[in-house]
C-alpha positions as CSV (number, residue, x, y, z in Angstrom):
1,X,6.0,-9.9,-4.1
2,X,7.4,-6.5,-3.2
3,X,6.0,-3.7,-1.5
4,X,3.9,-2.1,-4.1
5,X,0.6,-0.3,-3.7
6,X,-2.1,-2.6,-2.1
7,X,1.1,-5.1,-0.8
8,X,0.1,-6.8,2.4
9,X,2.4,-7.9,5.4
10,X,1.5,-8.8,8.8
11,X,2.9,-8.1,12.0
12,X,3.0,-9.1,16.1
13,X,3.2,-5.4,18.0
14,X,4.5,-5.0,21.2
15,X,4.5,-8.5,22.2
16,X,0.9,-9.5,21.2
17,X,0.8,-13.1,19.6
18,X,-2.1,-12.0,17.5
19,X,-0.5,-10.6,14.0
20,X,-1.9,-7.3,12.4
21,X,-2.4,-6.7,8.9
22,X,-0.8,-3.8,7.3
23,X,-1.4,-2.6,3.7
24,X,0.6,-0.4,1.5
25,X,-1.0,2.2,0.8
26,X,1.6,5.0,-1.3
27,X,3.9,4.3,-3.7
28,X,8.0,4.8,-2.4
29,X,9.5,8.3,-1.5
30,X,13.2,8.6,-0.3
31,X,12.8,4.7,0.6
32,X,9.7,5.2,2.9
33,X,5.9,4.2,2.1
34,X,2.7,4.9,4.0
35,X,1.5,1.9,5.4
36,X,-2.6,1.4,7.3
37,X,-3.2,-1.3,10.2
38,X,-6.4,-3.2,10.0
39,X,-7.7,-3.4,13.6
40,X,-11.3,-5.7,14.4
41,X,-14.2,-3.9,13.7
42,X,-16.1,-2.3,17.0
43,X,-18.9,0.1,16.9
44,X,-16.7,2.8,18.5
45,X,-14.0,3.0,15.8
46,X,-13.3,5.2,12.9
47,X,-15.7,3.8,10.1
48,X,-14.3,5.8,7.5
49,X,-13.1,2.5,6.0
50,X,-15.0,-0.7,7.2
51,X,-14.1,-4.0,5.8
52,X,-16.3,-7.0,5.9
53,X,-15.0,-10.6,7.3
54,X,-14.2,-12.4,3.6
55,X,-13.1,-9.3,1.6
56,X,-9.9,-10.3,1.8
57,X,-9.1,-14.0,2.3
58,X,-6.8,-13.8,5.3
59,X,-9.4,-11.4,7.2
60,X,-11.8,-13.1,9.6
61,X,-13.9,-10.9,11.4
62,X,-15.4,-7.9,10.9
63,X,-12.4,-4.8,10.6
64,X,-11.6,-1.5,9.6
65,X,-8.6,0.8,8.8
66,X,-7.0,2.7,11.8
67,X,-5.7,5.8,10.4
68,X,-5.0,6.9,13.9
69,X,-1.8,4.6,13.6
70,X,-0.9,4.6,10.1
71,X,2.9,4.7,10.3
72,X,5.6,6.0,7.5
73,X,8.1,3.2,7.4
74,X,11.1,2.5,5.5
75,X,10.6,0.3,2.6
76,X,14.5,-1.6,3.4
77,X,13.4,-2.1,7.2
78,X,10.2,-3.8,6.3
79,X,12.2,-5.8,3.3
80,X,14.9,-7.0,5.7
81,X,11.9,-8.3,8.4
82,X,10.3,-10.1,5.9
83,X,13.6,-11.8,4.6
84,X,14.2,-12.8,8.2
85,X,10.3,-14.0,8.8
86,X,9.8,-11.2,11.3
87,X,7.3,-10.1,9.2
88,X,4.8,-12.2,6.9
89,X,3.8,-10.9,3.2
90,X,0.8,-12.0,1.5
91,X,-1.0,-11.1,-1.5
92,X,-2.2,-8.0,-2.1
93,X,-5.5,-6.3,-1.2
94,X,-7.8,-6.1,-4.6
95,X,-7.5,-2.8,-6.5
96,X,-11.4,-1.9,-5.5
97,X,-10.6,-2.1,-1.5
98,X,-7.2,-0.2,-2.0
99,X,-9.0,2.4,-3.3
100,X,-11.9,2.3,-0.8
101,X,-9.0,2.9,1.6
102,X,-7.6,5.9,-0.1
103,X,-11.4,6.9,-0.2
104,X,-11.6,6.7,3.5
105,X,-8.0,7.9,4.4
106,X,-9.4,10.6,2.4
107,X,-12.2,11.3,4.3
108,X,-10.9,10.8,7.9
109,X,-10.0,13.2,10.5
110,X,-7.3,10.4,12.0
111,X,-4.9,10.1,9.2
112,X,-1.3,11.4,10.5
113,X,-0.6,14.5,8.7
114,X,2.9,13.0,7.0
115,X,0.6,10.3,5.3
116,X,-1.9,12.8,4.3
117,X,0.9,14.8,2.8
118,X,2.7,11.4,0.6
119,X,-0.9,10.5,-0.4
120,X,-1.8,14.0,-1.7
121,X,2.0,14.3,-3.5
122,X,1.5,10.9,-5.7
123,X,-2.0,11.8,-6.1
124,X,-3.9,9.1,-4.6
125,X,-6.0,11.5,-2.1
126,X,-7.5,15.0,-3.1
């Protein structure tokens, strides 16, 4: 599948045995990408980006982005954990959600300035 814009892997953090869902959200530069977690919905988080239970298939509950945590990664270092099933890819987020999360990466006050900065250099955030 790759890891193109709206590419989907998931991932167990710090020991948790409940994987989180990470999208790609920038397009490679010097072999990293900008990458968003999905966390569960709660009234308390950043709603800049809310996503309903069914908008993507694999999403079961109410979520929303966390900017707050929205790594740069290396584009081989994710590759290699998938190969080795660390990681698990699926298929991609639809074209209308990817951009409702540039919309609300965006429009947060949480995304990490070295995101905002690859998101405004390929254009994909004003």
């Amino acid at each position: 599948m790759g890891l193109t814009l709206g590419a989907v892997f998931w991932a167990r953090l710090g020991g948790s045995p409940v994987e989180h869902m990470y999208v790609v959200i920038s397009r490679p530069e010097e072999d990293q990408i900008a990458v968003v977690p999905l966390t569960t919905w709660e009234e308390w988080k950043d709603d800049s980006c809310y996503i309903e239970a069914g908008e993507y298939e694999e999403l079961h509950h109410d979520s929303c982005v966390d900017y707050r945590h929205a790594p740069i990664v290396q584009v081989v270092k994710i590759e290699m954990a998938i190969t080795k099933g660390v990681l698990r890819q699926s298929e991609p987020v639809s074209k209308s959600l990817l951009m409702r999360i540039w919309e609300g990466a965006a429009d947060t006050r949480f995304l990490p300035r070295q995101c905002e900065d690859i998101l405004s250099r390929q254009g994909l955030i004003a």
